[in-house]
C-alpha positions as a Markdown table, in Angstrom:
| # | Residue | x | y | z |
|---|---|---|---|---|
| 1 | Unk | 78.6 | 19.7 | 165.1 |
| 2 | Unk | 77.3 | 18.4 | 161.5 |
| 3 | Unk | 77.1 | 15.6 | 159.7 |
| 4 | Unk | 76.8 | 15.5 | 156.0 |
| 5 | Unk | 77.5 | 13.4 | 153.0 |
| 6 | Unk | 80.8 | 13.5 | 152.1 |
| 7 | Unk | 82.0 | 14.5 | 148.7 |
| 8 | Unk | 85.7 | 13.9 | 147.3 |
| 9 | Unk | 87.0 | 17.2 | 149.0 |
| 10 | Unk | 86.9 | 15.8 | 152.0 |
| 11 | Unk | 89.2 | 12.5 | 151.2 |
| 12 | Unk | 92.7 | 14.5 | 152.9 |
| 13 | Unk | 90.2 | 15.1 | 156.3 |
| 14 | Unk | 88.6 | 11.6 | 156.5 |
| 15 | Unk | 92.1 | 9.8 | 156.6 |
| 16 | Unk | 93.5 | 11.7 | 159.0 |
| 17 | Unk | 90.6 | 10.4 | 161.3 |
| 18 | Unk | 90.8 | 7.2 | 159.8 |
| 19 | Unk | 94.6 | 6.6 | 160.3 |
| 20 | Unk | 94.5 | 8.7 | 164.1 |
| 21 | Unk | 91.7 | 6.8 | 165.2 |
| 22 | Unk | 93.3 | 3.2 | 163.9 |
| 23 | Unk | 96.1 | 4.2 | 165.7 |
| 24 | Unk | 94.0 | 5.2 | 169.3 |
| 25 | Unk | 91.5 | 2.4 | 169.1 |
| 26 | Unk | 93.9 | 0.0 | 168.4 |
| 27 | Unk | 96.7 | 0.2 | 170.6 |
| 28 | Unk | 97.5 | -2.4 | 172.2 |
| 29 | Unk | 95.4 | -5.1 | 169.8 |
| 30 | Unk | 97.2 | -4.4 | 166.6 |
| 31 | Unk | 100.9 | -4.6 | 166.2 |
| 32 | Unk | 103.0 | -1.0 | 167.1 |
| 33 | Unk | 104.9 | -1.2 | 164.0 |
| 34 | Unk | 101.5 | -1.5 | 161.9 |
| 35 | Unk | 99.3 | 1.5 | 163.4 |
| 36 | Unk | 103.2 | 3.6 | 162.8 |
| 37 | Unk | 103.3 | 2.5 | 159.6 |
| 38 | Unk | 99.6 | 3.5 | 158.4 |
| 39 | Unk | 99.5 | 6.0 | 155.5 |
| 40 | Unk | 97.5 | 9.3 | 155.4 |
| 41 | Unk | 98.3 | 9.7 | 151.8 |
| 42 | Unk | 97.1 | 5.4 | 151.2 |
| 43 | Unk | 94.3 | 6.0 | 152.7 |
| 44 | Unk | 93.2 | 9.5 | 151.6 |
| 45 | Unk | 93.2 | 7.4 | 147.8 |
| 46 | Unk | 91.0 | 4.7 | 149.4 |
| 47 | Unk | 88.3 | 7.4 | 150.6 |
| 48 | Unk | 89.0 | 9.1 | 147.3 |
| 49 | Unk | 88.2 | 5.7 | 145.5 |
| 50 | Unk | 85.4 | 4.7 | 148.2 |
| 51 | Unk | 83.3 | 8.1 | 147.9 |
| 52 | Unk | 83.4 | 7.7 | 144.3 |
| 53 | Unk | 81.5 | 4.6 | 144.2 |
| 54 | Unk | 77.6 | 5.5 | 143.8 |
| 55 | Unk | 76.4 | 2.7 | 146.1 |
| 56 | Unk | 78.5 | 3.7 | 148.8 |
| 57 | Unk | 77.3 | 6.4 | 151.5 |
| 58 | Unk | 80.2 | 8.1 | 153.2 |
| 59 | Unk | 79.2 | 10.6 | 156.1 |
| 60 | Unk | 80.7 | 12.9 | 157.9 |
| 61 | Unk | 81.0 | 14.6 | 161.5 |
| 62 | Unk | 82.5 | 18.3 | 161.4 |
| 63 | Unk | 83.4 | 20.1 | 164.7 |
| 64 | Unk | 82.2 | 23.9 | 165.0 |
| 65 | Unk | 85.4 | 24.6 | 163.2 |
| 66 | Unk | 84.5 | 22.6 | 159.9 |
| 67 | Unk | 86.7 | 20.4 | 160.6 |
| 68 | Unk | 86.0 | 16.4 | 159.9 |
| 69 | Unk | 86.4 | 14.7 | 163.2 |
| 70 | Unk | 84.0 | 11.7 | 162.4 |
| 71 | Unk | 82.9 | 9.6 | 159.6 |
| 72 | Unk | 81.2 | 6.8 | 158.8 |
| 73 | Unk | 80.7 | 4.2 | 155.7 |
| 74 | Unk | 77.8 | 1.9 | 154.2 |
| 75 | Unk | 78.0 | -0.6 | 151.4 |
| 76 | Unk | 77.0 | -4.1 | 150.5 |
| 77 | Unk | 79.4 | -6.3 | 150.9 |
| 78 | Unk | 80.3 | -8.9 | 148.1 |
| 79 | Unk | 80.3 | -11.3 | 150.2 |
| 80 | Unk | 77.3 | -10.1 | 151.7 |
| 81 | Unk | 74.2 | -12.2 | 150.0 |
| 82 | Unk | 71.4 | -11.7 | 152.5 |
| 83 | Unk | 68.6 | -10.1 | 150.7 |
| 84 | Unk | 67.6 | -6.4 | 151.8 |
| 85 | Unk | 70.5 | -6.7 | 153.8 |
| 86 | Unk | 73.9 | -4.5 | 153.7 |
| 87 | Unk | 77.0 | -3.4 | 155.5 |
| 88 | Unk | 77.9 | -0.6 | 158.0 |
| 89 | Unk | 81.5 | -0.8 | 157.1 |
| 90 | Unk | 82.8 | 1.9 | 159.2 |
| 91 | Unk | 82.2 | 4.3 | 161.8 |
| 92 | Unk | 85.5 | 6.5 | 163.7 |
| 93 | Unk | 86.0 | 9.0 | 165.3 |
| 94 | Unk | 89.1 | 11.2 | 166.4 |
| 95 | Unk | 89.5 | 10.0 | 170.4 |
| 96 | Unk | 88.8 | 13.0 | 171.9 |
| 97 | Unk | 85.5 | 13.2 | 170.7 |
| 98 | Unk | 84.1 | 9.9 | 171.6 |
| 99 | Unk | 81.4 | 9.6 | 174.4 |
| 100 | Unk | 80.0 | 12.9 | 173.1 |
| 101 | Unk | 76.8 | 11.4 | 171.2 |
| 102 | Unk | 78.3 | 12.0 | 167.6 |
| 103 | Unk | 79.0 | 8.6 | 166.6 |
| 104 | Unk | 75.5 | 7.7 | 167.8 |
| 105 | Unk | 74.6 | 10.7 | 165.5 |
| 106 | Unk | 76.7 | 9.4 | 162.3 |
| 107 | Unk | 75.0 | 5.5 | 163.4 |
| 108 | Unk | 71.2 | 6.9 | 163.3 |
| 109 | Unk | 71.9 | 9.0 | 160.0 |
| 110 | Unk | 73.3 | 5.6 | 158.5 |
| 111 | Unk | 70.6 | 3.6 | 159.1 |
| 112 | Unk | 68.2 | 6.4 | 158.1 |
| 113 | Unk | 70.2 | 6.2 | 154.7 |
| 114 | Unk | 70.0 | 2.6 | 155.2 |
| 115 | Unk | 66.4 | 2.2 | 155.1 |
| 116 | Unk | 66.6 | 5.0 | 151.9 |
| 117 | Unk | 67.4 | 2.9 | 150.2 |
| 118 | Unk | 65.5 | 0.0 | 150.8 |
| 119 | Unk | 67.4 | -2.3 | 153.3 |
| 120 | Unk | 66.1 | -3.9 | 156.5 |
| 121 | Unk | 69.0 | -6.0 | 157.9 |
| 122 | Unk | 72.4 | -4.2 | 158.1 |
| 123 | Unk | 75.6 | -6.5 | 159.1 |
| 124 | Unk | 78.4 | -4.5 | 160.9 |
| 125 | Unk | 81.9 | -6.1 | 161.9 |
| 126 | Unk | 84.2 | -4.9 | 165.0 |
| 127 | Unk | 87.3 | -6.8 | 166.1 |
| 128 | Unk | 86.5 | -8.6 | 169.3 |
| 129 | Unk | 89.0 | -6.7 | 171.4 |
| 130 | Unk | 87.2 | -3.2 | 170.3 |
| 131 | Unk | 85.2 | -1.7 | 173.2 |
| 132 | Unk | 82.8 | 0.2 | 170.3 |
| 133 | Unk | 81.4 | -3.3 | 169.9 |
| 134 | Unk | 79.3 | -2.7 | 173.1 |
| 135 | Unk | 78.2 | 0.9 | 171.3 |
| 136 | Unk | 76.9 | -1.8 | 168.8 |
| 137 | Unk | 75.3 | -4.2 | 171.2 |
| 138 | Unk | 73.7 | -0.6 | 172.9 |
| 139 | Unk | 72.1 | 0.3 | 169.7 |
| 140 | Unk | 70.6 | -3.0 | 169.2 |
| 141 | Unk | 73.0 | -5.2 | 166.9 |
| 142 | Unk | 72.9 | -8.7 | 167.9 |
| 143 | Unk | 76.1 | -11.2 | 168.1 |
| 144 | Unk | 75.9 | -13.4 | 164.9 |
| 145 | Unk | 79.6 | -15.2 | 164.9 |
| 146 | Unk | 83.1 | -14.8 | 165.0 |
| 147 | Unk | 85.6 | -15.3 | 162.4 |
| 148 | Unk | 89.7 | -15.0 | 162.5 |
| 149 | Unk | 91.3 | -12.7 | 160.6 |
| 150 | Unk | 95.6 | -11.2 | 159.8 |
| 151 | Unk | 96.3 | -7.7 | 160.3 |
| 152 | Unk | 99.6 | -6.6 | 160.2 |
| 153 | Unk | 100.7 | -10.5 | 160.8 |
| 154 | Unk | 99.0 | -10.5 | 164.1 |
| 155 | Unk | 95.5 | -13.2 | 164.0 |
| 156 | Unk | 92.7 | -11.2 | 165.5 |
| 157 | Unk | 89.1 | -12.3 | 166.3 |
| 158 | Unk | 86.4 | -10.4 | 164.6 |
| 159 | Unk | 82.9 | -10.1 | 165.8 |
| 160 | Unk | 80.0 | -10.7 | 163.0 |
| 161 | Unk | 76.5 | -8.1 | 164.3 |
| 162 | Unk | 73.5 | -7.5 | 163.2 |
| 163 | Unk | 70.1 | -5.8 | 163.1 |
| 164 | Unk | 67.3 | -7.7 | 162.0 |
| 165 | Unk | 64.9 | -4.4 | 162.1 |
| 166 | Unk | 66.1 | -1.3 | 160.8 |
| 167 | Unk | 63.0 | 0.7 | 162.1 |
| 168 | Unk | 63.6 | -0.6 | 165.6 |
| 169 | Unk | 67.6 | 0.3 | 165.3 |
| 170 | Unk | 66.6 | 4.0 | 164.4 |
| 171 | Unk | 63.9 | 4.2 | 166.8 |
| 172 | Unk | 66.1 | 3.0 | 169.7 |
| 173 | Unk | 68.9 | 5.7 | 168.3 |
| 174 | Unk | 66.1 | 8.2 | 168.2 |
């Protein structure tokens, strides 16, 4: 298993994990129709567009094989205007990989990036109904507040996080 920055080559490999895992994680929270309807091609243009962007940091798991089975994605948010502080704004992984350590892997190389670059609170949000939000609350990231959002026309709670001290984060994920 590796994990590495991702470059644009690796757009076509990141949505197929990012529409497979939508489609595991959220079945059953998000409407049927929605998670069938997801887009490899959409969203291998939105990883296109997203590792492009200097600021962001787009990482990657790869099985033995080379293959991308993981990935994960840090930015500031606009709306984010905490100082020091930014956003992890994604972290999947394909289902049958899960409970294997790697996405604590992709969350400790994150914050080590993180802290690169000279942030010490990082924000991450999970819908309510997720189970990875206890991966959060493992790893140290604190319930802030919870806000309603529309996906696919269904209203779904999501779960505000954060770590105050990004040296205690990575040393608990060390």
């Amino acid at each position: 298993m590796n994990i590495r920055k991702a470059t644009l080559q690796d757009a076509q490999g990141i949505a197929k994990v990012h529409v497979d895992s939508w489609r595991t994680t959220y079945k059953g929270i998000l409407p049927q129709f929605f998670l069938d309807n997801l887009s490899y091609d959409n969203r291998e243009v939105l990883w296109k567009k997203n590792i492009a962007v200097e600021k962001n940091v787009v990482l990657v798991a790869e099985n033995v094989q080379g293959e991308i089975i993981g990935f994960a994605d840090g930015s500031t948010r606009e709306t984010n205007l905490v100082a020091n502080a930014s956003d992890l704004t994604t972290i999947y992984l394909l289902e049958q990989y899960q409970g294997q350590g790697i996405g604590k892997k992709l969350l400790k190389e994150m914050m080590e990036s993180f802290k690169e670059r000279q942030f010490q609170t990082i924000y991450v949000d999970v819908l309510a109904d997720n189970k990875t939000r206890y991966f959060y609350e493992n790893y140290g990231a604190e319930y802030v507040k919870s806000v309603q959002l529309t996906i696919g026309g269904k209203v779904v709670e999501e779960a505000v996080y954060v770590w105050k001290d990004i040296d205690a984060a990575i040393e608990k994920l060390s």
